[in-house]
N, C-alpha and C positions, 0 to 999 in steps of 0.2 A: 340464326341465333345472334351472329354477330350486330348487325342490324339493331337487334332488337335492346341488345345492352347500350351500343351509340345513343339511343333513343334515351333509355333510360337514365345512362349518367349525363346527359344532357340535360335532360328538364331536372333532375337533380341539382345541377349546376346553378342552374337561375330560380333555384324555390330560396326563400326567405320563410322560416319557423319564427312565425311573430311569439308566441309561449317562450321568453325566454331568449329572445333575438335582442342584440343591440342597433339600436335605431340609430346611436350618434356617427357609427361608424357607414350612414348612407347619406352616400352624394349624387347627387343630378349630374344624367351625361347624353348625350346627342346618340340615338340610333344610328349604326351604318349605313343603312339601307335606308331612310329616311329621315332628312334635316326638322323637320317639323315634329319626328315623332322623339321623345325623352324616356328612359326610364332611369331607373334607380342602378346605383355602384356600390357594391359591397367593396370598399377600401383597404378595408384588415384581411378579408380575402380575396380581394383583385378578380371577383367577379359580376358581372352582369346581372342584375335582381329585375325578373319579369312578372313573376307570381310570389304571393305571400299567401301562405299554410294556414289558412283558419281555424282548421281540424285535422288532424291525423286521425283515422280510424285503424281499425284492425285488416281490413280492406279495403276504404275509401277513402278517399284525402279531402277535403272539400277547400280548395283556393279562390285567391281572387286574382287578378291581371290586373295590373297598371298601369298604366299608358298616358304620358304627359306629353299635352300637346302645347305645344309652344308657338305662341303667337308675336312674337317680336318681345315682348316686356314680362307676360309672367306665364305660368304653366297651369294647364286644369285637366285635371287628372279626368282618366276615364276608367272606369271599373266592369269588369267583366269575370262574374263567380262560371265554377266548373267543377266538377267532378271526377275524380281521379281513380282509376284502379289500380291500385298499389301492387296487385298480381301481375300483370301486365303492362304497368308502364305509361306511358302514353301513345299512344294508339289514335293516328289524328286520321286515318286515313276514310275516304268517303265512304258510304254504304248505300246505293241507290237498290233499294226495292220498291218493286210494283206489284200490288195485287189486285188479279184478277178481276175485274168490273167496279173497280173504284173511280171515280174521275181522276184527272189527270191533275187538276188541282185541290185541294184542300186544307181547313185550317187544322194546324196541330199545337195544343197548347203544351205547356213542358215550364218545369220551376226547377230553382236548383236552392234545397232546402239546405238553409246554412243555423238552424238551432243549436247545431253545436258548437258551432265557433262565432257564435253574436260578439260574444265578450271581445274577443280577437279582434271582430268588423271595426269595434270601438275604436279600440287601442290603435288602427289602425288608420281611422278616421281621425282619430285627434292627434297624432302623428302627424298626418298632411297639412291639417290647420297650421302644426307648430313651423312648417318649412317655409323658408323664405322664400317669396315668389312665385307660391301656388298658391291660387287664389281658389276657398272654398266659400260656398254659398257660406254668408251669416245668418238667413233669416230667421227668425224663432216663432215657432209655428204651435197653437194651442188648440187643444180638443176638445171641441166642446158637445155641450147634449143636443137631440135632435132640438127640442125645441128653440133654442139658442141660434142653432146652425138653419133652423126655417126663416127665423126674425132678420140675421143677418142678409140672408138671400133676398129678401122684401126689400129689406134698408136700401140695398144696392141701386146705386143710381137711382134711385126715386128723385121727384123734384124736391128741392130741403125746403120750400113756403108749404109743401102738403106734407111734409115728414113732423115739422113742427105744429102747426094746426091739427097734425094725429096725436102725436105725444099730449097734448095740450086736454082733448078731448077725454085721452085715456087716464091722466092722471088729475080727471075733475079739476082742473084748476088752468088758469093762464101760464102756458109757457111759451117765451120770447127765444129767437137767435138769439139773443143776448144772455139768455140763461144758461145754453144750452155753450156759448164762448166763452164763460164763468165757469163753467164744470170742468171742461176740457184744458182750459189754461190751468185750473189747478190740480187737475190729474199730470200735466205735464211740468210745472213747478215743485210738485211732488217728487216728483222725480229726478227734479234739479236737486232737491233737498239731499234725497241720498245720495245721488252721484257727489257731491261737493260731501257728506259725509267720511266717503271709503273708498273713491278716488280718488288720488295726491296727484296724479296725470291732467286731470279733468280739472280739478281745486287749482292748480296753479296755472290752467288755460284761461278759468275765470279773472283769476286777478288780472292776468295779462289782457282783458279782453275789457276789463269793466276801469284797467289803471288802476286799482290797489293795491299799495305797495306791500298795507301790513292784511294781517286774516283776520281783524277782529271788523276792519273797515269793508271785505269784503261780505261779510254774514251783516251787518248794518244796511249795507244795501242790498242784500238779497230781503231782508225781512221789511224794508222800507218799503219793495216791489210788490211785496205778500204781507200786507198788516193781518188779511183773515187769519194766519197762521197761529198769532199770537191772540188775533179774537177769539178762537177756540180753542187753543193749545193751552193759555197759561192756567183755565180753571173751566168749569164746566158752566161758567154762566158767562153766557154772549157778551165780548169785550169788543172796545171799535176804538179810532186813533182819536186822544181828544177833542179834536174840531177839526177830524176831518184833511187834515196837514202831514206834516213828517211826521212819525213816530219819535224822531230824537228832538228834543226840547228842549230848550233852554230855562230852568225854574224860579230862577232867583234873581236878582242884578233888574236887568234888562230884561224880564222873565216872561213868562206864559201869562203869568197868573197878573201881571203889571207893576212889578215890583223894580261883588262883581259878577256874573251869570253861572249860576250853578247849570252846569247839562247833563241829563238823565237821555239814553239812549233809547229809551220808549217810555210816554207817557199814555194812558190810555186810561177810561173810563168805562166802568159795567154800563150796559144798556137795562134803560127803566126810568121811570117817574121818578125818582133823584138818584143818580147815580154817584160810586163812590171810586175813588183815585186808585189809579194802581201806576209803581215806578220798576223801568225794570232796567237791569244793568247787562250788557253782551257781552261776552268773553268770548275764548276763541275754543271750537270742539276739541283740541287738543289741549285744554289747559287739566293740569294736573288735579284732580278731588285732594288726591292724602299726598302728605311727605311719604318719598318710597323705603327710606327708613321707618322702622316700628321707634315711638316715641315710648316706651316699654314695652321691652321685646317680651316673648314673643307676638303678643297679639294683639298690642293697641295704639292705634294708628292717630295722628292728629291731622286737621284739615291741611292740605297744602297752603303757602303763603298768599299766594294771587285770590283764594278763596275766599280767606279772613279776608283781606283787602274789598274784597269784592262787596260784602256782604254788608263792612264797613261805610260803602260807599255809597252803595244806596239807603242805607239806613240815613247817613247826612244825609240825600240830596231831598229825601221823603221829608226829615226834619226839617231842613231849611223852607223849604218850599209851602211846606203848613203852616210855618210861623209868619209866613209871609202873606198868609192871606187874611190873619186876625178875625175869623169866625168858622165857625165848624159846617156851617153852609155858605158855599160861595156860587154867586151866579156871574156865567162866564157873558161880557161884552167883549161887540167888534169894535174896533179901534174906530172906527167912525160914533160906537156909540151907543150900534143898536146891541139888544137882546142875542145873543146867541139861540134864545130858545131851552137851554137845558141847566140846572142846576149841580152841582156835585157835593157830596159829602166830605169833608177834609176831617171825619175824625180816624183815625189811624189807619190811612192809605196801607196798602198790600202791597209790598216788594218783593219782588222776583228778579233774582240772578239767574240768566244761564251760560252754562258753562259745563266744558267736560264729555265723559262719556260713559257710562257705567261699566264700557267692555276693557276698561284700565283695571277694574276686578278680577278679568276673566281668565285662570290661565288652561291650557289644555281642552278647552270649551269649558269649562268648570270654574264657577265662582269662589274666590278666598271668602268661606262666610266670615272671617275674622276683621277686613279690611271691611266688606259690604257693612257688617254692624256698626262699627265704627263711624262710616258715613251715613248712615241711618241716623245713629244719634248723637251727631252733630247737628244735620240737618232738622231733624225734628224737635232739639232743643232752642233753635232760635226762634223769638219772638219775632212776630210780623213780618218775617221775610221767609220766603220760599226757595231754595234752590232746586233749578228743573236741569236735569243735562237734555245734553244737544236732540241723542236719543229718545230720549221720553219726550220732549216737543215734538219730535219728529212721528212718534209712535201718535202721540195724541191727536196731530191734525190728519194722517192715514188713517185715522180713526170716521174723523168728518168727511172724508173723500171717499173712502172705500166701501163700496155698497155691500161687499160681502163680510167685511167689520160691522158695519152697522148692522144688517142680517142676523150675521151671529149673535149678535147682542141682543139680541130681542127674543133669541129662542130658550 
């Protein structure tokens, strides 16, 4: 009997009740019996943590084992679930039965059904994530349908001159490696876009990385990198840089058009038999829509001051730039002389600000519809100029990128 209580307040000793257990008070400590092998230190009570309690049943306990194994610089855990009878303790000793004309080898399968403590596994798992110097897989892994998952298996290693001349065939039409590095580069600048969104880690590695001191010169050159964004972002009909150049332009002076040098941060042109101007001005994603005061309390907001400015500003650089071309059709030459080829419309070019974010609205996940209307009809009272936030550009070219946005949208 005595025995059998050792046993018992033993592995009591080293169980950890994740339901309610404080995680900040475990620390990493070296096995005695093995330098390579680590577990866990209950500190606030000074004992040894080998297993954590996924479930307590009325009977059963269902744990897992920990076990950090330490390789010179960080630890990776190993995990091992079990089964507990809370009548009896733990009970490890061996049990060799044979029966009668069985072989002497055979396989025996065996699971240890943890449904009731998943939640637990979790809390558990992201736990480990959070500890310095245990390194958990990051991969992120996605499920997809059989048919999906047969395509993939084809793709694999296939030569890519016969993976492209198949695509090519199946979507009746010619498709290049070069289409196929167009898609991919912008599913992966796509991705630039949010990260630089609602990553401030990532955003200020950028600057460091690209030398811009300020944020509005970093999204000028991200969008210089990516003009498609603003070809299909700013409005639903196909826009392109006007000759093919930087996006930011100089309009007046010294100008685009040949005319001290007004500069617009993107000038571009609809695509078609004459196309017509559009001027756009970049802010940075954090700039403010409304004063965070109510301009009559309680519920009406006026635009923030960098807004007005903004809206100001292209509205000049549109006027200047019109009045400098002295006809409402203007045809673009190269500086040698020739034709460019394309004509433009200069009667009341389309300006677009962006700037902002619309989740400056949002508090508790919940929109202030008070401040939202407000910015609605500001925005929607201005003549000839558009303001887009950072968001909604963002939202519009994931629109042009994502097959399963487009999909949807057709159903």
């Amino acid at each position: 009997m005595s025995n059998w209580i050792d046993l018992l307040t033993r592995g009591l000793a080293t169980e950890f009740k994740i339901e309610g257990g404080d995680f900040s008070a475990l620390e990493i400590r070296p096995s005695d019996n093995n330098p390579s092998f680590h577990y866990f230190y209950d500190a606030q009570k000074r004992r040894l943590i080998t297993d954590f309690i996924l479930h307590e049943g009325p009977k059963v306990s269902t744990l897992c084992t920990v076990t950090l194994i330490h390789d010179g610089t960080s630890y990776s855990p190993r995990l091992k679930f079990w089964k507990k009878d809370r009548r009896r303790g733990q009970n490890n000793t061996a049990i060799d039965h044979r029966t009668a004309d069985e072989p002497p080898f055979h396989m025996i399968k065996a699971a240890v059904d943890i449904r009731d403590g998943h939640e637990n596994l979790w809390r558990l798992i992201n736990f480990l994530r959070t500890c310095q110097d245990v390194t958990v897989p990051q991969e992120v892994f996605r499920v997809v349908g059989h048919e999906r998952a047969q395509l993939v298996e084809i793709l694999h290693g296939s030569d890519k001159e016969v993976l492209v001349a198949a695509l090519s065939t199946a979507l009746a039409g010619k498709v290049t490696q070069e289409d196929l590095n167009m898609i991919a580069n912008r599913k992966g600048q796509l991705d630039r876009f949010h990260k630089l969104l609602n990553d401030g880690e990532f955003l200020a590695a950028e600057q460091a990385r690209i030398e811009k001191t300020r944020i509005e010169d970093l999204w000028q050159a991200f969008f210089e990198e990516n003009p498609w964004i603003f070809g299909y972002g700013l409005n639903l009909i196909a826009c392109t840089s006007y000759d093919d150049k930087k996006l930011e332009r100089i309009t007046t002076g010294a100008s685009l058009f040949g005319g001290a040098g007004k500069r617009s941060d993107a000038v571009l042109r609809s695509r078609g038999v004459l196309s017509s101007l559009l001027f756009c001005e970049i802010k940075r994603h954090d700039t403010p829509l409304l004063d965070r005061t109510a301009y009559r309390p309680p519920d009406v907001f006026q635009p923030a001051k960098e807004i007005v400015g903004a809206v100001a500003q292209v509205q000049k650089t549109a006027d200047k730039a019109v009045r400098s071309v002295h006809d409402y059709i203007h045809r673009q030459f190269d500086p040698d002389g020739t034709p460019s080829g394309f004509e433009v419309s200069t009667v009341r070019p389309r300006q677009v600000v962006v700037a902002g974010r619309t989740s400056e609205f949002e508090v508790g996940g919940t929109f202030n519809p008070e401040q939202v209307s407000s910015f609605e009809f500001y925005r929607r009272g201005i003549t000839d100029v558009e303001i887009i936030t950072f968001d909604e550009l963002y939202e519009r070219a994931r629109f042009i990128v994502s097959d399963s946005d487009i999909n949807s949208s057709r159903s």
